[in-house]
C-alpha positions in Angstrom: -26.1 58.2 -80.1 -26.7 55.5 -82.4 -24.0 53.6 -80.5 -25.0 54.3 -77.8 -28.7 53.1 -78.8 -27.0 49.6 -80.2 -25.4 48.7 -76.2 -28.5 49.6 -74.7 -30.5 46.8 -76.7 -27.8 44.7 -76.4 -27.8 45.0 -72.6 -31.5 44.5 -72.4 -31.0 41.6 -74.6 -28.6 40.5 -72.5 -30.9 40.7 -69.4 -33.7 39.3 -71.2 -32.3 36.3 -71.7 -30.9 35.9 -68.5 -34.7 36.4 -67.0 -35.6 33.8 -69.4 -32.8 31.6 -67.8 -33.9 32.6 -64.3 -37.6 32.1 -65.4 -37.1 28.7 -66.6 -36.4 27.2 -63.8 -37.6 26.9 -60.3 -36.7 25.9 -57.3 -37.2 23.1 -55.4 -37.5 23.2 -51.3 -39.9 22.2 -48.7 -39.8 21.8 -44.9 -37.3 18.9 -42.9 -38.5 18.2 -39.1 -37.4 15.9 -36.3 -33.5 15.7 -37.2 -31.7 15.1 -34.3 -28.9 13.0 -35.8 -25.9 14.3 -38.5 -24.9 14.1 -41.3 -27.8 14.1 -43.4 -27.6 14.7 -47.5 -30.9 15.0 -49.6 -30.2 14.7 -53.4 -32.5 16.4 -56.2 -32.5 14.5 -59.6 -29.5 12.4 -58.6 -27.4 15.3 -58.9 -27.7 18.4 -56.6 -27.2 17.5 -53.2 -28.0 19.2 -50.2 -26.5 18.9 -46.6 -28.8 19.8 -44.0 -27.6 20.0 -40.3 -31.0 21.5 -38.6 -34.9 21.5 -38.7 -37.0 23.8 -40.8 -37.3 25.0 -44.3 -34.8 23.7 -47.2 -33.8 24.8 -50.6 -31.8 23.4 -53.7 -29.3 25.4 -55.2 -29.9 24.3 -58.3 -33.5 24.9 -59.9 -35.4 22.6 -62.4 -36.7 23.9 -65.7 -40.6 24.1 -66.2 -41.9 21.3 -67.7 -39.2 18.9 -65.9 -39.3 16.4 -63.2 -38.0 16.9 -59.6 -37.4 13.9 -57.6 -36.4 14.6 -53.8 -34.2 11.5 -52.7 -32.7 10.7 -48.9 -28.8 9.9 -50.1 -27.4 9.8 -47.0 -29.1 8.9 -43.6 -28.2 10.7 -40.1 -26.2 9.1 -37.5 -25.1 9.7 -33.8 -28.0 9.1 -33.5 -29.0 7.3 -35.9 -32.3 7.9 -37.8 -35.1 7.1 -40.6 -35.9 10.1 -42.7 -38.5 10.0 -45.1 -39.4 12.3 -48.3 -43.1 12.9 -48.7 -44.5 15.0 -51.7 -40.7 14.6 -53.5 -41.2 13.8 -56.4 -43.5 16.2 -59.3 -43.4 18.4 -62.5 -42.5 21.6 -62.2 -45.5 23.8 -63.5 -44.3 27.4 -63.4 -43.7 27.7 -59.6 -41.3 27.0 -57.5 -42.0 23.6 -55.2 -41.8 24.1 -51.7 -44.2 21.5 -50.3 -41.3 18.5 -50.1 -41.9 17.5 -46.6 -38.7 15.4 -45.0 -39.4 13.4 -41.6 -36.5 12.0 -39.5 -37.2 9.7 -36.7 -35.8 7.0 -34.4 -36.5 4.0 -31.7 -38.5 5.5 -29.5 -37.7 7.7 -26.5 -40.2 8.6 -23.9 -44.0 8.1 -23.6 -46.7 10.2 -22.4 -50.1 8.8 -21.2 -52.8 10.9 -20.4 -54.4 10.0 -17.5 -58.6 11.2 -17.2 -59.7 10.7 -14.1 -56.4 11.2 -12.0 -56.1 15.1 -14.3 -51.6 14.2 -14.5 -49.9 13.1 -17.5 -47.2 10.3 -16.7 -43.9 10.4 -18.7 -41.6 7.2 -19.3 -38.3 6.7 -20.7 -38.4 3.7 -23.1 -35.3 1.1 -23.1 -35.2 0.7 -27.0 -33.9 -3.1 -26.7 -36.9 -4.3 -24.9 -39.5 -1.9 -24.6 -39.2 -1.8 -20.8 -41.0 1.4 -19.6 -39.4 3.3 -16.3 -41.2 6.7 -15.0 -39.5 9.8 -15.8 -38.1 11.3 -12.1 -40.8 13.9 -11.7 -43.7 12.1 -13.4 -46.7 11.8 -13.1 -47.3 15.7 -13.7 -49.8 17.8 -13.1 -52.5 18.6 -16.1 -52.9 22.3 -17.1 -56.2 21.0 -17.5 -59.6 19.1 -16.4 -59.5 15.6 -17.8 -56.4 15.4 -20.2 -58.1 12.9 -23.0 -55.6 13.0 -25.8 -51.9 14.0 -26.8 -50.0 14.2 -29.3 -46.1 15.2 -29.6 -44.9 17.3 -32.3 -42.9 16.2 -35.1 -39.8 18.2 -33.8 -40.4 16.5 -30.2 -40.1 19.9 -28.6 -44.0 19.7 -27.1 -46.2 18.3 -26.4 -49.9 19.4 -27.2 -53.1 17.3 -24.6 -56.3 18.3 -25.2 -58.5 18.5 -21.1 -62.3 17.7 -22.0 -64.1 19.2 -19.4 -62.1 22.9 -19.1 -62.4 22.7 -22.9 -58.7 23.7 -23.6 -55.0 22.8 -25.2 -52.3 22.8 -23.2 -48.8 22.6 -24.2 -45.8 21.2 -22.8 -42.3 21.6 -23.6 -40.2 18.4 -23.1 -37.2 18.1 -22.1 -34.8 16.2 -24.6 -32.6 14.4 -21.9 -34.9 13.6 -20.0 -38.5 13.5 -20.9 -39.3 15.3 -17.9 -42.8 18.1 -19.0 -42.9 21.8 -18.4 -46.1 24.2 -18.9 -45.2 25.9 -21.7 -47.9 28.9 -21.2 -51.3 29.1 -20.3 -53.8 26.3 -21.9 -55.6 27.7 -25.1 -59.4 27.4 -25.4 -60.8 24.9 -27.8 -64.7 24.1 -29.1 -66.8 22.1 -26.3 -65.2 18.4 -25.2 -61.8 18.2 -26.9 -61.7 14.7 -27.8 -58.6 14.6 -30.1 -55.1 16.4 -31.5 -52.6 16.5 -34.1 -50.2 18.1 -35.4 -49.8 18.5 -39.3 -46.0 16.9 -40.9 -44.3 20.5 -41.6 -45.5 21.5 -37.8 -46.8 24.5 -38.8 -50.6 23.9 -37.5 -52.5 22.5 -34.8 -56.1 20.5 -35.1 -58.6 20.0 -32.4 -61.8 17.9 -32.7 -64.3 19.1 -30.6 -67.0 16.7 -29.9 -69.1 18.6 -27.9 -69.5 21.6 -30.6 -69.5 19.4 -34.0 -66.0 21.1 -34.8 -62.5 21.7 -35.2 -60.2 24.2 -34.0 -57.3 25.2 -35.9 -54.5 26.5 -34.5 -51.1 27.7 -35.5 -47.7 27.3 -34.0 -44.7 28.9 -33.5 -42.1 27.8 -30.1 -45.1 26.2 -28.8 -47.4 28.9 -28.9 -50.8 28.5 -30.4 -52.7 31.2 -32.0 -56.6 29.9 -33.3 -56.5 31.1 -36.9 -59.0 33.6 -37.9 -61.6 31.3 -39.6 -61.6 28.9 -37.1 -63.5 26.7 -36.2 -64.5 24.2 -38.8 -68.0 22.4 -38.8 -68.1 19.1 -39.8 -70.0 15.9 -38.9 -71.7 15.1 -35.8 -69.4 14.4 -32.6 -65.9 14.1 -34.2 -64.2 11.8 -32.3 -60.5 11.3 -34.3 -58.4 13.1 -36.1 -55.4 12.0 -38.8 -53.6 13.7 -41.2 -52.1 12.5 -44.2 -48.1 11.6 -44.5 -48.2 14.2 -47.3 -49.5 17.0 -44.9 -52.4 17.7 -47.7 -55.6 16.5 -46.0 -57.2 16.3 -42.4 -59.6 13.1 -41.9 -62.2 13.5 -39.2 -64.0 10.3 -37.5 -67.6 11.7 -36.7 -68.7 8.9 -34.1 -72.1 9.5 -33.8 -72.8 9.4 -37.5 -70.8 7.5 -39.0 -68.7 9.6 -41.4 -65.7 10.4 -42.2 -65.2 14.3 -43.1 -62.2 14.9 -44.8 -60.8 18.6 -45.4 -58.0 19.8 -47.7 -55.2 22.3 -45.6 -54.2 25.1 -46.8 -50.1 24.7 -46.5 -49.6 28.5 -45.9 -53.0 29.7 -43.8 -53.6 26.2 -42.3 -57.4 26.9 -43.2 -59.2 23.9 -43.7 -62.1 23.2 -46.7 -64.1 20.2 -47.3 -63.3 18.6 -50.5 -65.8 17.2 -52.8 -67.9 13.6 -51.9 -67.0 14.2 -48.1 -68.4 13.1 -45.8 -67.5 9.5 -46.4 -69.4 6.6 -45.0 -68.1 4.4 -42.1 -70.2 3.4 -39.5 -71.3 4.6 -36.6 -69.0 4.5 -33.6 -66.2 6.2 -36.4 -63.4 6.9 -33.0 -59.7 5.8 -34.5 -58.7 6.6 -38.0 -54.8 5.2 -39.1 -53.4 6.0 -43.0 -50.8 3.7 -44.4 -47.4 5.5 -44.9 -47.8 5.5 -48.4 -51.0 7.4 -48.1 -52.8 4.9 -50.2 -55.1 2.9 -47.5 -57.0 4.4 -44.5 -58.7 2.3 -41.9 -61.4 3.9 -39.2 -62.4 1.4 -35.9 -66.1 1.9 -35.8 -66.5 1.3 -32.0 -70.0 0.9 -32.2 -70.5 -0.9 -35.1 -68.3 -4.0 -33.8 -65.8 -3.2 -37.2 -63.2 -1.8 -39.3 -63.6 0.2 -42.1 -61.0 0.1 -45.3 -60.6 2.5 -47.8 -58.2 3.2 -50.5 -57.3 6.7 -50.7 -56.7 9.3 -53.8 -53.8 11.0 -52.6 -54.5 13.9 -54.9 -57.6 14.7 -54.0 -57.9 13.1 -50.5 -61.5 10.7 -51.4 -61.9 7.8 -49.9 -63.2 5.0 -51.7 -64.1 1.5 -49.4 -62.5 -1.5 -50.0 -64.9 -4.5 -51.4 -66.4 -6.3 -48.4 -65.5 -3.4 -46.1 -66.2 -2.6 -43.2 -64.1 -5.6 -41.4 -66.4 -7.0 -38.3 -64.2 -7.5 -35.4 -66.4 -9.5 -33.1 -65.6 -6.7 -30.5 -65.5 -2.9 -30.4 -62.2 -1.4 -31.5 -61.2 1.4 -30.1 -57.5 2.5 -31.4 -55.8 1.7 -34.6 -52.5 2.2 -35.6 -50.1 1.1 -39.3 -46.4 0.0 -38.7 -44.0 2.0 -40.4 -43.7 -0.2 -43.3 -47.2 -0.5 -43.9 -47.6 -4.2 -43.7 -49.5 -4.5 -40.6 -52.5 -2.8 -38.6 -52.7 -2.7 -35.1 -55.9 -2.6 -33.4 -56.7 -2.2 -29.7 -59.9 -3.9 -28.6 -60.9 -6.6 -31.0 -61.8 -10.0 -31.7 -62.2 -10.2 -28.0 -63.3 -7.8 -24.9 -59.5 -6.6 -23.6 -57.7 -8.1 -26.5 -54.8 -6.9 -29.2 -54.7 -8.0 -32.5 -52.3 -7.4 -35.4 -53.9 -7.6 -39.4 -52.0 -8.0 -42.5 -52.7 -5.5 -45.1 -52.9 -6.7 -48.3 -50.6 -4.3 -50.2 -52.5 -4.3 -53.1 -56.4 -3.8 -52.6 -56.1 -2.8 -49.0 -57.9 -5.4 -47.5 -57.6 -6.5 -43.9 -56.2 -10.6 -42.8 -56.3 -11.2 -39.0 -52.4 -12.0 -38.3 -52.0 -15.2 -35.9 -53.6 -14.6 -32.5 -54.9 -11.8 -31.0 -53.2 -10.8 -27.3 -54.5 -10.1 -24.3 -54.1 -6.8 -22.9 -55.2 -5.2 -19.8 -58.5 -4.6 -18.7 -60.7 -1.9 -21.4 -57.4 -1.0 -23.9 -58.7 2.2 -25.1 -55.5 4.1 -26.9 -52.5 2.0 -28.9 -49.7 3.5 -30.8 -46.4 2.3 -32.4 -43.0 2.7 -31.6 -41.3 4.9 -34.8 -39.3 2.0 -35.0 -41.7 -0.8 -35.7 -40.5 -3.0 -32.5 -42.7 -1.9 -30.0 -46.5 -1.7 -29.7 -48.0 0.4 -26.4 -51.9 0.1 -25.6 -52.8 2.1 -22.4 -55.7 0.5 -20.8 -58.2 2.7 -19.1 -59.8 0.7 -16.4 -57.0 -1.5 -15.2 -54.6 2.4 -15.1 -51.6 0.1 -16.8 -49.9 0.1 -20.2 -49.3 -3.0 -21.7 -45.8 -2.9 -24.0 -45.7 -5.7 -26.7 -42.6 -6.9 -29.0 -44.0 -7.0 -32.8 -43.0 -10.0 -34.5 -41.3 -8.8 -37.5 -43.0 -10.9 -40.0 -46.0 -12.0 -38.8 -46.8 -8.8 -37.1 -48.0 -11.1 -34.0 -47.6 -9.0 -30.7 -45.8 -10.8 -27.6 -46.1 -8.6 -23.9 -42.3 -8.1 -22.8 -40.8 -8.6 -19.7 -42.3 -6.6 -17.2 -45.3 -5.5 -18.6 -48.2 -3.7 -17.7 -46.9 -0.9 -16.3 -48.5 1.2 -14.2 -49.8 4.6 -14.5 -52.7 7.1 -13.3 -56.1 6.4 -12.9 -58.1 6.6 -16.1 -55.1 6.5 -18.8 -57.0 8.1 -22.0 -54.5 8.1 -24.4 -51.0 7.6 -25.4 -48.1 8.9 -27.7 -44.7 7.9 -28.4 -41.9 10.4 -28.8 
């Protein structure tokens, strides 16, 4: 017996220590989207690497002890096709619990682009030539709107769908696109949002979808799964009066809301298993009134927000922990017109802004990488007649501004160091009456 006795202590002895050893360290994952290319290696701690041949959540094999620091790496890029993949929230100390918030985001030259198009209710599709920027209709395209007045659209971050907001039948519709050819199907029947969907976006890990209604002084919050959305239970979310943008942070940890009619900026933390959004402490933020476009740096440590009304820009530098925004000295920027899109490159060296210095004109602004502040960039460019939506190629090359009373889209080559944008060959091209908004895949 007494033997007997002596193994049984030693064997829970034994398995102590090996809970210890498991307890002590943690491991470290997260979520990878929009990998289309192969080959692509992730490295923890310049020592555990991790292969990864398809979208959705990752693991180490190796944990981390508590107490230690993780540092999430890219060590190999994808290829065939080549891509860019970036590690946001990669690098911590582990504190008792296992990480699983890395968030890894692969894209490339751009593909296709969507433009919504108001008053004609069809969403035109275009395959992009990534040497020039020359923009050719997708066979099929323009297609019919699920909806009444498509305003805004945004593709997810796996470029499966595409989500477009209709403002007068007050509803999401989804899209699933096809990756040969661009070419749209009706994924479903349109979900109801709050009254006048003015904006949508899709959070990094694309787990959760985010309407602003305008009409209803909310946000609807959605998840997703294939495409399908499914309002969580809490939803909606009041904030400030007629939200008018939407952006989320490169980290996936905050949603900032532009409330255009008075001047704010509300800014809720997410909730990275529910998708449930709370306001954080100090919001709303001041801006100025007309608050329609709001663009974050990709280093999530400068935000920008055109203030249509107010004839400016303002600049913030944001506390990535916490999500506040504090406004850069001299802020907010007057830009002699009223802005009306904004967009950051991918380096974070320039903003682009639709609408400014002049009526129907393009700038580029230097950012000044340390305090934030905003430098026009050589000469503004004229566009087409009221440019009311701009956004960036993934690559940096490109910059597309749909203008909504001339029903064109004007494509401009981006000087690499100046920033300075130059119409290509070709451009405006056409598309449907009204063109609202615009998004690159």
């Amino acid at each position: 017996m007494k033997n007997l006795k002596t193994l049984m202590w030693i064997a829970i002895a034994a398995a102590g220590s090996v809970m210890l050893g498991c307890g002590a360290k943690y491991s470290i994952g997260g979520t990878l989207t929009g990998l289309m290319g192969q080959g692509l290696v992730l490295e923890d701690n310049q020592g555990d690497s991790l292969s990864l041949a398809s979208n959705g959540t990752f693991v180490f094999s190796d944990g981390v002890k508590n107490g230690d620091a993780y540092s999430v790496t890219v060590a190999t890029q994808p290829s065939n096709p080549a891509q860019t993949c970036t590690v946001h929230n990669g690098s911590g100390t582990v504190d008792r619990a296992a990480v699983t918030h890395v968030i890894v985001s692969c894209t490339q030259a751009g593909r296709f682009a969507y433009v919504a198009n108001q008053l004609a209710n069809t969403i035109s599709a275009y395959l992009i030539d990534a040497g020039t920027g020359f923009l050719t209709q997708v066979s099929g395209s323009p297609f019919t709107s699920s909806g009444t007045e498509p305003t805004a659209l945004t593709v997810d971050p796996n470029s499966e769908f595409l989500y477009v907001v209709n403002e007068t039948s007050n509803t999401v519709a989804v899209y699933s696109i096809d990756n040969t050819t661009g070419a749209l199907t009706a994924a479903g029947e349109p979900g109801a949002t709050g009254s006048e969907p003015e904006a949508v976006v899709v959070d990094p890990t694309d787990q959760f979808v985010y309407v602003a209604n305008l009409g209803s002084n909310t946000v609807s919050a959605y998840t997703t799964a294939s495409g399908v959305l499914t309002e969580i239970s809490n939803s909606p979310f009041a904030v400030g009066a007629e939200p008018a943008a939407l952006k989320i942070d490169p980290n996936g940890n905050f949603l900032y809301v532009g409330n255009f009619a008075d001047g704010t900026v509300s800014v809720l933390a997410i909730d990275p298993t529910t998708g449930s959004l709370s306001e954080i402490a100090g919001s709303p933020f001041a801006s100025a009134v007309g608050a329609l476009s709001i663009a974050i740096n990709p280093l999530d440590t400068f935000a920008y927000v055109a203030n249509e009304t107010d004839d400016s820009i303002s600049e913030y530098t944001v506390n990535s922990s916490t999500g506040a925004l504090t406004l850069v000295s001299g802020s907010p920027l007057g830009t002699g017109s009223s802005p009306e899109s904004l967009a950051v490159d991918p380096q974070g060296r320039f903003l682009y802004a639709a609408d400014v210095t002049s009526r129907n004109y393009a700038a580029a602004y230097s950012i000044n990488e340390s305090s934030g502040a905003l430098a026009l960039s050589g000469s503004p460019t004229k566009s087409g007649t009221f440019p009311i939506s701009l956004a960036i190629d993934p690559s940096g090359a490109f910059a597309y501004v749909a203008n909504y009373s001339s029903a064109d889209i004007t494509v401009y080559a981006v000087d690499s160091s100046s920033g300075v944008l130059t119409a290509v060959s070709g451009s405006p091209f056409a598309a449907g009456s009204g063109p609202r908004g615009i998004a690159i895949d």
